[in-house]
N, C-alpha and C positions, 0 to 999 in steps of 0.2 A: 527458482533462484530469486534472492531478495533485490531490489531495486536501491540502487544507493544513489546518494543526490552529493557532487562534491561543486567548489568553488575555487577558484583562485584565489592565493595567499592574498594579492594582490590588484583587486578588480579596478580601482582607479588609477593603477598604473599603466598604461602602453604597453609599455618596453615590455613588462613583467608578467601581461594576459593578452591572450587571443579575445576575440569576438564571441568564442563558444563558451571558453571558463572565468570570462571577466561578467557574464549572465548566470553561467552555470549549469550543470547540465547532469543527466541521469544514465544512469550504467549499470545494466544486471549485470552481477556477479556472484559467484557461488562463496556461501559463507564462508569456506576452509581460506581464501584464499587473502592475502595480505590487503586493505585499502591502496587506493592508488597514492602517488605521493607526486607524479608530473603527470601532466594534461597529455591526451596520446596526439594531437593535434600540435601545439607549441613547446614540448617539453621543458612548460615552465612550472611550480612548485601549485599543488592543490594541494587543501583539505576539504577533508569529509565532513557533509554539515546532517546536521541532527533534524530528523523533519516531523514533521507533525506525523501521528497515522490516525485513520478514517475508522472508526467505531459507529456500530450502526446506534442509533437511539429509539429507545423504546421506553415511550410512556404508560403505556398498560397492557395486562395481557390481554390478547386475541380473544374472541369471545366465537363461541359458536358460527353464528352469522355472518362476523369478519370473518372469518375462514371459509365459509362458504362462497360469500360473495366474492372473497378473492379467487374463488374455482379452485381449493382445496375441496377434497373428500373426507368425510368429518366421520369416524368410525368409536366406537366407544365399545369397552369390554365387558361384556354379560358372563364369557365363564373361562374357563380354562382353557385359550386358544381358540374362543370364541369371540367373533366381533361381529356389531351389528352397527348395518349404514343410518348418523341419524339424518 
């Protein structure tokens, strides 16, 4: 289940946010199901905010060695269902 990040309509209001959705706060929920639209705490009005996501970064490929040294096993193909350890 994907992890959703909502906010209150109204986070410098008082009257209008709790302490939890005047900060903001995070809710798995299963994609089929509608966004929230009141806080389950104050049932006051929240939206859904758009968040960043975490992509890993890679600058160049791995090379033999970096694989090794990271304690991968570094296998390479000589024939048809054939592998040998380099």
């Amino acid at each position: 289940m994907p992890i959703y990040e909502y906010v209150s309509e109204a986070p410098d209001d008082p009257e209008h946010s709790c302490r939890i959705c005047a900060r903001g706060f995070e809710l798995r929920r299963p994609v089929d199901r509608a966004p929230l639209e009141k806080c389950p705490l104050c049932k006051n009005p929240v939206k859904k905010v758009i968040s960043r996501i975490n992509t890993p970064k890679i600058t160049k490929p791995l090379s033999v060695t970096d694989a090794k040294s990271a304690g991968f096993t570094v296998l390479q193909r000589r024939d048809q269902g054939v592998y040998e350890k380099l």
